[in-house]
DRENTORKE-965735 format. One line per 4 residues: number of its first residue (from 1); their letters; for each residue y negated, x, z of C-alpha. Coordinates in pm, 1 decimal, m for minus. Layout:
N
NUM> A> Y,X,Z ~ ...
END
This chain:
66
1> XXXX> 1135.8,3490.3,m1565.2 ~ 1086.4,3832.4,m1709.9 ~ 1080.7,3927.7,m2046.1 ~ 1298.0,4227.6,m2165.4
5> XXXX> 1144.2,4397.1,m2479.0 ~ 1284.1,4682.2,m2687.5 ~ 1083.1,4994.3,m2583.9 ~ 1031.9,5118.4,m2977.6
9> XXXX> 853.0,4795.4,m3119.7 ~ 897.5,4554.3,m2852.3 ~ 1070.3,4268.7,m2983.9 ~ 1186.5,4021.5,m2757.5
13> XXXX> 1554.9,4079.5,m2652.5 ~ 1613.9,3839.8,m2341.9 ~ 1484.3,3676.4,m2089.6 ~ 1614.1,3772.0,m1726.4
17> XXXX> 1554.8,3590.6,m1385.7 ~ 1413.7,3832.4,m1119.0 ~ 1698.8,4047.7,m964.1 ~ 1972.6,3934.6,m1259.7
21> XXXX> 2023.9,4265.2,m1370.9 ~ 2285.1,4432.5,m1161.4 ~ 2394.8,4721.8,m1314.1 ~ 2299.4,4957.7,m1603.7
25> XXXX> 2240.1,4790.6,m1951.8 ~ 2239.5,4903.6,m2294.6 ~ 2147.4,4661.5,m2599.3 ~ 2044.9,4751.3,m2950.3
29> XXXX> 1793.7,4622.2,m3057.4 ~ 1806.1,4400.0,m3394.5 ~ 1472.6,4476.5,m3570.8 ~ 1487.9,4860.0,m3519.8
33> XXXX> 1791.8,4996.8,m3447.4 ~ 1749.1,5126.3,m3068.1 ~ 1938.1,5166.7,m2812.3 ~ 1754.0,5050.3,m2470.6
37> XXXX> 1893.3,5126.9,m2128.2 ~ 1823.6,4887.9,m1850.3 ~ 1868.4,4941.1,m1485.1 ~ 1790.7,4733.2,m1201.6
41> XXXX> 1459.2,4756.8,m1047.6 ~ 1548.3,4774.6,m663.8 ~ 1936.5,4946.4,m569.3 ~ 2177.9,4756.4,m407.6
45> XXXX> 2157.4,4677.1,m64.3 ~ 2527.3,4764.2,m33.1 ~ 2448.2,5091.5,m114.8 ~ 2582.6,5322.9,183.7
49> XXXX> 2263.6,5555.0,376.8 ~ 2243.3,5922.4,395.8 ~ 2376.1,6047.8,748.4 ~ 2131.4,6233.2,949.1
53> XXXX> 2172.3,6615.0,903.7 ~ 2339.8,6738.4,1252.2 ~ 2132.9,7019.6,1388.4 ~ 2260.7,7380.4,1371.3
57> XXXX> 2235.9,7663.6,1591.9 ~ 2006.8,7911.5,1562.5 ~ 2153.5,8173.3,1745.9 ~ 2048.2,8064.9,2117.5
61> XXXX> 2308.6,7824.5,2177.3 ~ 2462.3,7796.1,2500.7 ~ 2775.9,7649.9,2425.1 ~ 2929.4,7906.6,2185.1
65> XX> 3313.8,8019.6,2197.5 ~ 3389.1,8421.6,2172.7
END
């Protein structure tokens, strides 16, 4: 278990099990009045990869159209 504390004066909010947060979070805190933003620590493996870049000509390509 991991222990979420406000960032200001680090009360205690909650505890969280490793990998429960999914998406962004925002809770005030009680004692001080600030708002803390929580994210999760690794993205989600759903998350859809970067294509590779396709390579451009240069100017010596041999396959060009007039």
């Amino acid at each position: 278990m991991q222990e979420i504390r406000c960032g200001s004066c680090r009360r205690l909010l909650f505890k969280a099990a490793e990998r429960a947060i999914a998406d962004v979070i925002e809770l005030k805190c009680p004692r001080c009045g600030t708002l803390n933003s929580l994210r999760p620590f690794e993205p989600f493996s759903e998350r859809q990869e970067r294509r590779p870049l396709e390579k451009t000509c240069s100017g010596n390509c041999s396959n060009k159209t007039p």
